[in-house]
VEXSE-371569 format. One record per residue (C-alpha): x, y, z. Coordinates in steps of 0.25 Angstrom, whole numbers, padded with zeros to 4 digits, always signed. Example, Ala and Ser with C-alpha at 12.3 -4.5 7.8 and 13.67 -1.06 7.14 Angstrom:
<atoms>
+0049-0018+0031 +0055-0004+0029 
</atoms>
This chain:
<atoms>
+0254+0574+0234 +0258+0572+0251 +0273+0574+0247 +0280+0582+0235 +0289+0571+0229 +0303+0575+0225 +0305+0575+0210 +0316+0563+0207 +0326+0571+0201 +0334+0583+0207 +0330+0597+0202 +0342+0601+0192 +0343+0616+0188 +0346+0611+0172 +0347+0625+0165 +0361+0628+0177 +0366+0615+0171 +0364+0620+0156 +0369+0633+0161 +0384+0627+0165 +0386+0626+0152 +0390+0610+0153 +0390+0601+0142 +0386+0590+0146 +0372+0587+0156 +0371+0580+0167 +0371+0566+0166 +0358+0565+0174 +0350+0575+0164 +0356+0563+0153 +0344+0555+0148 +0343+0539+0145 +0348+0538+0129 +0333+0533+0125 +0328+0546+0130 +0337+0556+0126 +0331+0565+0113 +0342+0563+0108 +0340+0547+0106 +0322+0548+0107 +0317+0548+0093 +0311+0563+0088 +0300+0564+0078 +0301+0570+0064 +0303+0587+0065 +0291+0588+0059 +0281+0580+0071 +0276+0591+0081 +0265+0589+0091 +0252+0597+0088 +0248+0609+0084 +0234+0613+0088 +0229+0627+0087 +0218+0631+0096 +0214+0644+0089 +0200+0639+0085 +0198+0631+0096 +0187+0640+0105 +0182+0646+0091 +0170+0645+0082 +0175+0634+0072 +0169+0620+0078 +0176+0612+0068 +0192+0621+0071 +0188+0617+0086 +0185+0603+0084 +0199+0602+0075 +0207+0607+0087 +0200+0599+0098 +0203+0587+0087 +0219+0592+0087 +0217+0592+0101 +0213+0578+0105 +0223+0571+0095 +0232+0580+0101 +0231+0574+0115 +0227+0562+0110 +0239+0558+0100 +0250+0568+0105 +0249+0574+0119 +0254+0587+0115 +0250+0599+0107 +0253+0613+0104 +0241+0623+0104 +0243+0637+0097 +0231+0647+0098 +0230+0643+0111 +0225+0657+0118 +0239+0659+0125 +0245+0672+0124 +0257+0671+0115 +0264+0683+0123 +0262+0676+0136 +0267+0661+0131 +0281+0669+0127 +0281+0678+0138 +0279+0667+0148 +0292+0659+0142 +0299+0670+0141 +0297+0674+0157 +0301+0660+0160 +0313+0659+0151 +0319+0672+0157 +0317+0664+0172 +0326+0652+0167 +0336+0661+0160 +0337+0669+0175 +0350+0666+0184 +0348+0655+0192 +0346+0661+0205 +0332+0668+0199 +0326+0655+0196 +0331+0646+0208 +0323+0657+0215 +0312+0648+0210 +0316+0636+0210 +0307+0625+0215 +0310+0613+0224 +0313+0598+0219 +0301+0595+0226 +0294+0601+0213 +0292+0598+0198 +0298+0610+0195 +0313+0617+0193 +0307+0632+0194 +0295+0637+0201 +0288+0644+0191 +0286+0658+0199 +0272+0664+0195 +0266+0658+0182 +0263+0670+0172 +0247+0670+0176 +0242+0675+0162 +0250+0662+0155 +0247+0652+0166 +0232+0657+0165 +0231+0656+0150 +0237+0643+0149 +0227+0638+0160 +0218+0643+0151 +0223+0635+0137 +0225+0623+0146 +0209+0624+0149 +0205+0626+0136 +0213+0614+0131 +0208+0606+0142 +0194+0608+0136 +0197+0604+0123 +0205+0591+0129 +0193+0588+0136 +0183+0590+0124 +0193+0581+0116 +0191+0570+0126 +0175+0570+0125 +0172+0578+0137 +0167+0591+0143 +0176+0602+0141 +0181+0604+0155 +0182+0589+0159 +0195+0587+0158 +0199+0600+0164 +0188+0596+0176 +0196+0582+0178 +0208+0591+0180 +0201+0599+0192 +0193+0608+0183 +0200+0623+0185 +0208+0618+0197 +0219+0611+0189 +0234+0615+0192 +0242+0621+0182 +0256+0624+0181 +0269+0628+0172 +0283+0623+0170 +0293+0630+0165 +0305+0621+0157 +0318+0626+0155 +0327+0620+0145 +0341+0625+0145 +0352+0621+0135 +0357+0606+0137 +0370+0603+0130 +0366+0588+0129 +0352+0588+0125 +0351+0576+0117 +0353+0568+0133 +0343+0574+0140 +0328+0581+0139 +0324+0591+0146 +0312+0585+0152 +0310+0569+0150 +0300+0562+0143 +0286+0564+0150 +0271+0567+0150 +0264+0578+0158 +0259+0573+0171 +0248+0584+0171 +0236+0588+0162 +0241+0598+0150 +0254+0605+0147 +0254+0618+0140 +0269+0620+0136 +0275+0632+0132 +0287+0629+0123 +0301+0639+0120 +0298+0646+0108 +0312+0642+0102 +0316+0628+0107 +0308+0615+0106 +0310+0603+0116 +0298+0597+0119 +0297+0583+0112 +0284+0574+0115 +0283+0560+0111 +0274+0553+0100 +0276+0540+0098 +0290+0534+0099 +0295+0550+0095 +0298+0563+0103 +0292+0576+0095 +0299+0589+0097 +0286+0599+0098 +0289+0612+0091 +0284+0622+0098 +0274+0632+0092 +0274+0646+0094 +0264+0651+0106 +0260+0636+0105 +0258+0628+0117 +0262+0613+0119 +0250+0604+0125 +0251+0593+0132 +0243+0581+0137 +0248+0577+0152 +0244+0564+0158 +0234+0571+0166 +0224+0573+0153 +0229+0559+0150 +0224+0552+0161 +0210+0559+0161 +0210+0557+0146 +0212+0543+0149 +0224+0543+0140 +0215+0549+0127 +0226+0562+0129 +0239+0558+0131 +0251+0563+0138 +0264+0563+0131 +0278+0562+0133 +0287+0573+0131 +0300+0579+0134 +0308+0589+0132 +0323+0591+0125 +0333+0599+0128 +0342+0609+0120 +0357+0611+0120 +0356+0626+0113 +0342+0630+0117 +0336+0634+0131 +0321+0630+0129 +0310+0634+0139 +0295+0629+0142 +0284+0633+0149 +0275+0620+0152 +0260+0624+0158 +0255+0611+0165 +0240+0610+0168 +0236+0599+0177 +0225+0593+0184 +0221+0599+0201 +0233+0590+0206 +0224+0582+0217 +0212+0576+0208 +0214+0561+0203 +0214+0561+0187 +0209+0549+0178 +0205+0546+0166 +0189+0553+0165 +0179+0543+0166 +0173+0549+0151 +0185+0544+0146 +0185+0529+0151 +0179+0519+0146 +0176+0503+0147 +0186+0501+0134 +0195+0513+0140 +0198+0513+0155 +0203+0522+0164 +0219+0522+0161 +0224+0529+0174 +0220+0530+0188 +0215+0542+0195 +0227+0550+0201 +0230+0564+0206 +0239+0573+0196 +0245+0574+0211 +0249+0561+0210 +0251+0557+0197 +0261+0569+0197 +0268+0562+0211 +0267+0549+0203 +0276+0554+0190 +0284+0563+0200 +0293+0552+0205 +0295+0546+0191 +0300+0558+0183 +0296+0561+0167 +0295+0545+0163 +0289+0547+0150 +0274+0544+0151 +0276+0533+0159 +0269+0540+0171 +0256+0541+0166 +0257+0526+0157 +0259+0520+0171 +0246+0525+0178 +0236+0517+0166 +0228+0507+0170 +0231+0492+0164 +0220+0492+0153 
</atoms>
């Protein structure tokens, strides 16, 4: 990108609003009544997304393999997200890293302004040094996955990770910090969307769930497991997929009791190679569905327009 575009709405410390004590929000934080959770239909209690265990995925039982791959690909294929347990991550590090961070948003406000990024960015804190051990070992799960996304598709193994620029991809974490909202059935505290990038790993509070994704005409609430994380599909593996994977909406709810804290692990393409769908995966009866683009771009393009749903991605398909 020449020039770092602005980001459409102002940068609003919320948790100082949920701090006063007020109790009513702002009216700009109010959302349309036909997206508010309180009005949006939820699934029954007992719908959750999947729940996919990858102890015996590098182990000597072919046929247990082939059954996780299998949960895998309908996974991606049917729901866009999926929790993974057994997944070779530290247990002690998953909760010691959201404990680090939870202790920074609970500091006084003077220690966090200290890190405190510019509007000119994507995000409301800058996230100081990443813990290199969790940041390398989720590298590390997000490879692994890649391979078995990749396999699912009917390629080599490292063909989708060599599409996002082999081991030169960009990888980076969020930090989400929910604090109390005394009106929680007006607002969300993050609209409806779909990840720009390639793969999310999410790292949910232990205590409070929020995260709903959509299926069908519903909103889930995911709950979490415990040492579980929550995958999902970006549009990035939806466009090289050629729409096989698919992205999904999600959003994220609020809490008038219940602070609520996320640690969001986002692994993308090199920023400055043009993604498309690959040409193994096009065909006479089944086109290319977007143009080649940049993440670089695609990430200026949805910048300007704000979460919109998946209404981003759906413009860039090809008339067919």
């Amino acid at each position: 990108m020449n020039k770092l575009q602005e980001w459409p709405e102002p940068i609003v410390r919320v948790q100082s609003l949920s701090d006063s004590g007020g109790p009513l929000i702002p009216e700009r934080y109010v959302k349309p009544v036909l997206e508010r959770p309180s009005v949006s239909f939820s699934a029954a209690n007992d719908v959750d997304i999947p729940i996919i265990d990858l102890a015996g995925l590098y182990g000597d039982d072919h046929a247990l393999r082939a059954t996780i791959l299998d949960q895998i690909s309908i996974a991606c294929r049917e729901w866009g997200f999926f929790q993974v347990i057994n997944h070779g991550v530290s247990p002690r590090l998953m909760d010691h890293a959201r404990e680090v961070w939870r202790e920074f948003f609970l500091s006084p406000m003077e220690v966090k302004q200290a890190y405190a990024n510019t509007p000119k960015t994507y995000e409301g804190y800058g996230s100081r040094a990443v813990l290199d051990e969790y940041g390398k070992q989720l590298v590390e799960l997000c490879g692994r996955l890649m391979k078995v996304l990749s396999i699912n598709l009917g390629l080599g193994e490292e063909q989708l990770q060599n599409a996002f620029g082999g081991d030169n991809i960009g990888a980076c974490m969020r930090v989400n910090f929910y604090p109390k909202c005394p009106q929680p059935g007006l607002t969300l505290g993050l609209s409806s969307h779909s990840d720009p990038g390639g793969m999310t790993l999410l790292l949910p509070d232990s205590h409070v769930p929020g995260l709903q994704v959509r299926r069908d005409e519903n909103w889930i609430t995911v709950k979490p497991v415990p040492h579980a994380f929550i995958v999902n599909i970006g549009d990035q593996i939806q466009v090289l997929s050629n729409a096989t994977f698919k992205s999904v909406e999600h959003r994220v709810m609020v809490n008038s009791s219940k602070e609520r804290l996320s640690l969001a692990f986002f692994y993308n393409p090199k920023s400055d190679i043009p993604i498309e769908p690959l040409k193994e995966l096009v065909a006479p009866d089944r086109p290319p569905l977007y143009p080649a683009m940049t993440f670089d771009e695609y990430r200026l393009f949805i910048r300007m327009r704000g979460p919109c749903g998946k209404s981003q991605v759906e413009s860039l398909k090809s008339p067919r």
